[in-house]
C-alpha positions in Angstrom: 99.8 107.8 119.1 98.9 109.9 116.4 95.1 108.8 116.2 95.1 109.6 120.2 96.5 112.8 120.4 93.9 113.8 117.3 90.9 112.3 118.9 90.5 110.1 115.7 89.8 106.9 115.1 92.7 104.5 113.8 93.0 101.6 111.5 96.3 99.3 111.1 97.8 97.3 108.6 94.9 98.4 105.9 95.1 95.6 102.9 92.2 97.0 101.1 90.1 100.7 101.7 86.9 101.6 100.3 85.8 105.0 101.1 82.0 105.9 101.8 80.5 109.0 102.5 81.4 109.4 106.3 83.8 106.8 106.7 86.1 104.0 104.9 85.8 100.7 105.1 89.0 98.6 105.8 90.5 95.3 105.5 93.3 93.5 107.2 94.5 90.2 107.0 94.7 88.7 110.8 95.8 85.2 111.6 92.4 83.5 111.1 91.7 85.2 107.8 90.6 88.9 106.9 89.0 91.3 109.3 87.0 94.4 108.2 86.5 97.4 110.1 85.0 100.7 109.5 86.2 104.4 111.2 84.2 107.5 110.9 86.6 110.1 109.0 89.0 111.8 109.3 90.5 108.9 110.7 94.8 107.9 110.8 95.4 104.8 108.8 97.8 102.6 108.5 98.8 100.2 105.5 99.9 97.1 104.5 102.4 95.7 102.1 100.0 94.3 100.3 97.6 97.5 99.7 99.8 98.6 96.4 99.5 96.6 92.8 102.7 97.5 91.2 101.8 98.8 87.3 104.8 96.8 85.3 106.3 99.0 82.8 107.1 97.3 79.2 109.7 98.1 76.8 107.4 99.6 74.3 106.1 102.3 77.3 109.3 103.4 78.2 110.3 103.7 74.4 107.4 106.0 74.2 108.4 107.4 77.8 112.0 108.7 76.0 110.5 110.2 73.1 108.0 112.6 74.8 109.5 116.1 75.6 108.8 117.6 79.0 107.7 121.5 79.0 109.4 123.6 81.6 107.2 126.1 83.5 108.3 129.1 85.5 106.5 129.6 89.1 105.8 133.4 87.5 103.8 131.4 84.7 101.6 129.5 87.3 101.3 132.4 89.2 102.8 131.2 92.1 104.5 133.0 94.7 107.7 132.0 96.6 107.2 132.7 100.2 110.2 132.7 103.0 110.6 129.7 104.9 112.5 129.9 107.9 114.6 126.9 106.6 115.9 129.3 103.9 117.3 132.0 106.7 121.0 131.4 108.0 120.6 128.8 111.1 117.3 128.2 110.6 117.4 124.3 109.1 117.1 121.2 111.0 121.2 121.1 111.3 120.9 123.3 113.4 118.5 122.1 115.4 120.5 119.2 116.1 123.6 120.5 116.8 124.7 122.0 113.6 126.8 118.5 112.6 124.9 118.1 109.6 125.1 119.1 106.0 123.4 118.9 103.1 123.5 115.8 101.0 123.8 116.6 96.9 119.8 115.1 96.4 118.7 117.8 99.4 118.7 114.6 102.1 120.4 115.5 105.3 123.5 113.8 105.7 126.1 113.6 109.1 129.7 115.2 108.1 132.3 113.7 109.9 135.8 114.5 110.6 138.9 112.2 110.3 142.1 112.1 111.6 145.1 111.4 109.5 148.2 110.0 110.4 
């Protein structure tokens, strides 16, 4: 629906992509086999299970992984500027929008609040 209401070309269940100059190349796996299609870009595509290769992490890595510090920056250091959102103004989040029943969840995530009765 997405493709459609853009007036771009669309692509599903993308295995593999290879990007050319003015469009990408993609394959999908179909019941007889693999089928490859190419879409001019910007085009919406869709993926497949199979498009990621998992990295495995070994024990030596994540040794390393614990010993390296992390350096914590200040948006003033990066020169970047907070501007107002209108999720940040009283009644302005999604809650709201759907009926104010919502709260939110200790990671950010919106999460339903619900009342119970005791007896």
């Amino acid at each position: 629906m997405l493709a459609a209401l853009l007036g771009w070309p669309q692509a599903t269940f993308a295995s593999k992509i290879k990007l050319e100059k003015d469009s990408a190349v993609v394959t999908r796996e179909v019941d007889g086999g693999l089928e490859t299609d190419a879409v001019k870009l910007p085009a919406v595509v869709t993926t497949d299970l199979r498009l990621n290769e998992p990295r495995y992490v070994t024990l030596p890595n994540i040794m390393k992984a614990k010993k390296k510090t992390l350096e914590v920056l200040k948006p003033d250091a990066l020169g970047v500027e907070r501007d107002a959102s209108p999720h940040d103004a009283e009644g302005g989040g999604a809650g709201e929008a759907q009926g104010g029943s919502e709260g939110r969840g200790r990671e950010g995530a919106w999460s339903t609040s619900c009342a119970t009765t005791q007896r």
